[in-house]
C-alpha positions in Angstrom: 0.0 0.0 0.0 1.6 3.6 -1.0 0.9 6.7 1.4 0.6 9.8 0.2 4.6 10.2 0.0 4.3 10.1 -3.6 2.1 13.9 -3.5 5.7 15.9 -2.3 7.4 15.1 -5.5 4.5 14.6 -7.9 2.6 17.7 -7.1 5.3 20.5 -7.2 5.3 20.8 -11.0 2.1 22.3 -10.3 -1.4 23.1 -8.7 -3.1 19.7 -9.3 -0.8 16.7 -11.2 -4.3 14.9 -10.9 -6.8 17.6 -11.8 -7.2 16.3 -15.8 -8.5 12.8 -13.7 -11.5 15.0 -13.3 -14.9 15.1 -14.9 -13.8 16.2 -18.4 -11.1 13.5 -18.9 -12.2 10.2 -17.6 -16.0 11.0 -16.4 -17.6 9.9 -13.1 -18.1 6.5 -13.0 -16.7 5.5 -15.8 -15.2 2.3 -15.2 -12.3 0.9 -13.4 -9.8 3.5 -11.5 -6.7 1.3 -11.1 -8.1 -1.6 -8.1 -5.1 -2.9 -6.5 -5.2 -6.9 -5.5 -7.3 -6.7 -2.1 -6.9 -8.5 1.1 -9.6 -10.4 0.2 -6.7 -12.8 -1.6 -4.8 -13.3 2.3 -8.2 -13.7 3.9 -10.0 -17.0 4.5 -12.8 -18.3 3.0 -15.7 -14.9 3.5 -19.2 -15.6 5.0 -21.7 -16.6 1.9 -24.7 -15.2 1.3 -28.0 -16.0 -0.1 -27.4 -15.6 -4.0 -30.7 -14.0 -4.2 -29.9 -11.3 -2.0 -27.3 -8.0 -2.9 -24.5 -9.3 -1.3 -25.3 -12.5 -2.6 -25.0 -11.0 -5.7 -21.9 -9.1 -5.4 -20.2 -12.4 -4.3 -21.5 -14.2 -7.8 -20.5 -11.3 -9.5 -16.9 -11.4 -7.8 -16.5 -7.8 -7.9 -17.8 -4.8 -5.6 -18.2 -1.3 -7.0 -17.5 1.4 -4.7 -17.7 5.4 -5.5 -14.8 7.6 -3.6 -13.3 10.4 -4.9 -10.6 11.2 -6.9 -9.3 14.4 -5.9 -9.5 14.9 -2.0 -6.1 13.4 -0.1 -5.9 11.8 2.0 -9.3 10.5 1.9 -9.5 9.2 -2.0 -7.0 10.9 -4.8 -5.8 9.0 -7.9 -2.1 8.9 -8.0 -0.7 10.6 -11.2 2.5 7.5 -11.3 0.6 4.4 -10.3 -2.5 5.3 -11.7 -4.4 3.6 -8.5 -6.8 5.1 -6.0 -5.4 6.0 -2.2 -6.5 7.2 0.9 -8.5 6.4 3.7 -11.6 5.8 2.2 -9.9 3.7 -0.3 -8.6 1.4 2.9 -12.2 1.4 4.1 -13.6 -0.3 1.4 -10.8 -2.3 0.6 -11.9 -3.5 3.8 -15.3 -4.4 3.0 -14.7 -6.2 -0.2 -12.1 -8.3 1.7 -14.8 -9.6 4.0 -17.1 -10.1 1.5 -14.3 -12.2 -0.5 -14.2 -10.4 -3.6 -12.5 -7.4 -5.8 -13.0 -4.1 -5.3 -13.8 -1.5 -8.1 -13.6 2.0 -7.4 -14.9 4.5 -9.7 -15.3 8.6 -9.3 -18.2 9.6 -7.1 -18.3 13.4 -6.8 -20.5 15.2 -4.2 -23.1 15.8 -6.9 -23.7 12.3 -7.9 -23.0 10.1 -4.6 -26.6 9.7 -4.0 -27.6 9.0 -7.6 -25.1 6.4 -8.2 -26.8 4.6 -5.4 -30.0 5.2 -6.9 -29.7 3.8 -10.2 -27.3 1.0 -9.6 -23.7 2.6 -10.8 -22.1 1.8 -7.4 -23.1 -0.7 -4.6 -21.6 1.4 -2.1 -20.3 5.1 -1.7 -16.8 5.6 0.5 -16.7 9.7 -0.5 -16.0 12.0 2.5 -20.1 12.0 2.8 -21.9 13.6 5.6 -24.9 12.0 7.5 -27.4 14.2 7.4 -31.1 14.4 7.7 -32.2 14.7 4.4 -29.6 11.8 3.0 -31.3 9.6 5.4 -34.7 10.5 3.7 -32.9 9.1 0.3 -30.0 6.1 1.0 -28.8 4.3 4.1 -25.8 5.0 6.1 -22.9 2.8 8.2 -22.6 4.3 11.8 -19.9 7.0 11.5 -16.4 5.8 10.2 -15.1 9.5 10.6 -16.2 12.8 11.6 -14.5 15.8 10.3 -15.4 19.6 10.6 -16.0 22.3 8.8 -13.0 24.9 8.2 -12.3 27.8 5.6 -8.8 27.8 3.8 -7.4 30.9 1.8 -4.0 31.8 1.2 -1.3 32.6 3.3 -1.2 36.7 2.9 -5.1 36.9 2.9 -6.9 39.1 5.3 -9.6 36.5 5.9 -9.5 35.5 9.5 -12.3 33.1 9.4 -16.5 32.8 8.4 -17.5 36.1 9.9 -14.7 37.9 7.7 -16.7 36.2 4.4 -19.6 38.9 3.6 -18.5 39.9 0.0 -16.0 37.4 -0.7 -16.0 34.9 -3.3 -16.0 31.4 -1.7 -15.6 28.1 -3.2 -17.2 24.6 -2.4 -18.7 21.4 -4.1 -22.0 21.4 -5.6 -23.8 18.8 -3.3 -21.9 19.2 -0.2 -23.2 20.5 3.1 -22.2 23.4 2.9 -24.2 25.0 0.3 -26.4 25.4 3.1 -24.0 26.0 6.1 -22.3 29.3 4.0 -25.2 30.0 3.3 -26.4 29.8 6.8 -23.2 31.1 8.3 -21.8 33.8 5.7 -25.0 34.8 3.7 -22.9 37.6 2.2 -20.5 35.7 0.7 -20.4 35.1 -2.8 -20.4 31.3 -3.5 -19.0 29.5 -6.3 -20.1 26.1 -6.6 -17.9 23.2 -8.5 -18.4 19.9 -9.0 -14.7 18.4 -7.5 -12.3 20.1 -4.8 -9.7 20.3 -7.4 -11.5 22.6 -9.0 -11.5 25.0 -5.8 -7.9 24.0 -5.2 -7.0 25.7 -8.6 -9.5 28.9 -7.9 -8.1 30.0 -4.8 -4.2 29.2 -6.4 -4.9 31.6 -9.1 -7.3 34.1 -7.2 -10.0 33.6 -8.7 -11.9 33.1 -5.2 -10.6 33.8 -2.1 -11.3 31.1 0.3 -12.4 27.4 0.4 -14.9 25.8 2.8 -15.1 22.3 3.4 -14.4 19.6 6.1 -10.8 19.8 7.6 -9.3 17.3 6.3 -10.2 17.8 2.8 -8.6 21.1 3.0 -5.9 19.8 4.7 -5.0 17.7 1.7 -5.1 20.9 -0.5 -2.3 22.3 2.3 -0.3 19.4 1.4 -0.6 20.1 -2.0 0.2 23.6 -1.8 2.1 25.0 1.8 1.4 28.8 0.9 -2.1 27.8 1.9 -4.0 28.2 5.3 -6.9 27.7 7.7 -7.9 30.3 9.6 -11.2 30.4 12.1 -12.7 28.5 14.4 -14.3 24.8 13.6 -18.1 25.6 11.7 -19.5 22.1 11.7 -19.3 18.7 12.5 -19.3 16.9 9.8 -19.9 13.0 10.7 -19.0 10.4 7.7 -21.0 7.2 6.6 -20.7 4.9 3.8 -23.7 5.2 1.6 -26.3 2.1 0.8 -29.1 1.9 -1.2 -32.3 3.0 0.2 -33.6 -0.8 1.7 -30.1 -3.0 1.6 -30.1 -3.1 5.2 -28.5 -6.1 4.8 -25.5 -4.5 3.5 -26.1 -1.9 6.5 -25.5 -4.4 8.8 -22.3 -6.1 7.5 -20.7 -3.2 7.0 -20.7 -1.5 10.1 -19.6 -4.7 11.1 -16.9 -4.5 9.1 -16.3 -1.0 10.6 -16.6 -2.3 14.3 -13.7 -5.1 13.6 -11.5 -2.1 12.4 -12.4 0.3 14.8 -12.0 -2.9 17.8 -8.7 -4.6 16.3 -7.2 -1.3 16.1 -6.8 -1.6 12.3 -9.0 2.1 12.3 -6.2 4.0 14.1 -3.3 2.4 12.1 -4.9 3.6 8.7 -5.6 6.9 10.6 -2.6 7.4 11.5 -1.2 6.4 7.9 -3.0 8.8 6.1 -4.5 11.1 8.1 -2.4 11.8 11.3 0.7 12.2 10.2 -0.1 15.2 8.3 -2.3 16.6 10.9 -0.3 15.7 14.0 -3.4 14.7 15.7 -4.4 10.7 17.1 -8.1 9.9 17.0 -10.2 7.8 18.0 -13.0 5.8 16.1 -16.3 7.3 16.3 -18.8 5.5 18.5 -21.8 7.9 17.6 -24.7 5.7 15.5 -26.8 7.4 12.4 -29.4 8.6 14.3 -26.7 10.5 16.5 -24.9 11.7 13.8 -28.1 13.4 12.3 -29.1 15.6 15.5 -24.8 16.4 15.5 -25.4 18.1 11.9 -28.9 19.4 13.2 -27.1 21.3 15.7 -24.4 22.5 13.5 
């Protein structure tokens, strides 16, 4: 497994090495995003289910297909020399398809299309820094809480922004379908927002000043500091922003196995080793695994 070691090197040539993986070069969900051999292969025989059933079917098929992003370290970011898809998320659902005995595929689910791809059949699950919240839980299913971020602005490092309340009149960038659409809105109903469909698109706005901050949870922009070290948080925490692996509306079949999948990690302390790998050691902060169900996690975001 490759950290994110490779983004120090690959990534000073400029703003995004990976941006052209986006939406207009290899569109979202379009097929197979470099799957690496899983530890399905070093696992024994996996539990088998009824073949008439979902997971039943995945197991025929052989093959899960699970929707992360492509351009948000250290969660899920296609790697511009391999050609495979990292991060955390990635790990998570590695996870899953080991204990289910098969491959996994991963394909680009941006925040506009997470739910849909549910919907219609284009992925069987969603790993894609996704909030709980109470009107996704009207539409799919969610695993407890595998992570909970929270909401942060970035903007670069000579701006006079010092956090939301200095946003009235600035233009700021997030994804179309996120959360906060409505929290800006919400918290900084003077700002200008510019809504993309990816992170790497905001990453390459506020590099060539075209907006002046980012807002998103704090690890996404965290992997845009990474990226680019003239960048900068600045505020106070503006949400909690609890993450769930999304199911199709009914499979709460698959609910149940993969939170248990979770609850191994989280119990064997497998959740705080891929933590630390890809998320602590560019934050400096230890964690530890949410404990917080769906229900929980939907009066957290009420209260944001």
């Amino acid at each position: 497994m490759q950290g994110l070691r490779w983004l120090g090197v690959a990534l000073t040539v400029g703003a995004l090495a990976f941006a052209g993986c986006g939406d207009d070069e290899e569109p979202a969900g379009g097929g197979a995003s470099g799957e690496s051999t899983p530890a399905a292969t070093e696992t024994a025989a996996a539990e088998k289910f009824d073949p008439a059933s979902t997971l039943g079917k995945i197991q025929e098929k052989g093959e899960i297909t699970i929707g992360v992003k492509f351009d948000v370290p250290p969660f899920g970011v296609k790697n511009p020399q391999s050609g495979e898809v990292e991060g955390f998320d990635i790990e998570m659902g590695k996870a899953v398809a080991a204990k289910l005995g098969v491959e996994p595929k991963f394909i680009e689910a941006i925040s506009d299309n997470r739910i849909p791809f549910l919907e219609d059949g284009t992925a069987d699950l969603i790993l894609s820094t996704m909030t709980i919240n109470e009107e996704r839980v009207q539409q799919i299913e969610f695993s407890d809480p595998y992570f909970i971020a929270r909401g942060r602005v970035l903007v670069p490092g000579d701006s006079d922004i010092t956090g939301v309340e200095s946003l009235a009149g600035k233009n700021v960038c997030t994804a179309l379908g996120s959360t906060y659409e409505a929290n800006l809105e919400k918290q900084a109903p003077e700002a200008k927002l510019k809504l993309v469909d990816s992170y790497s698109e905001c990453l390459e706005l506020v590099q060539n000043g075209a907006v002046d901050a980012v807002s998103t949870d704090d690890v996404i922009l965290t992997g845009m500091i990474i990226q680019d070290d003239t960048l900068k948080l600045v505020g106070e925490p503006l949400t909690q922003e609890p993450y769930g692996a999304g199911i199709k509306k009914g499979e709460t079949e698959m609910v149940e196995f993969v939170n248990g999948v979770f609850q191994e990690l989280k119990d064997n302390g497998k959740w705080a080793e891929l933590h630390q790998e890809w998320i602590g050691k560019y934050t400096g902060e230890s964690a530890e695994p949410p404990t917080m169900t769906v229900d929980e996690a939907v009066e957290t975001v009420k209260n944001n």
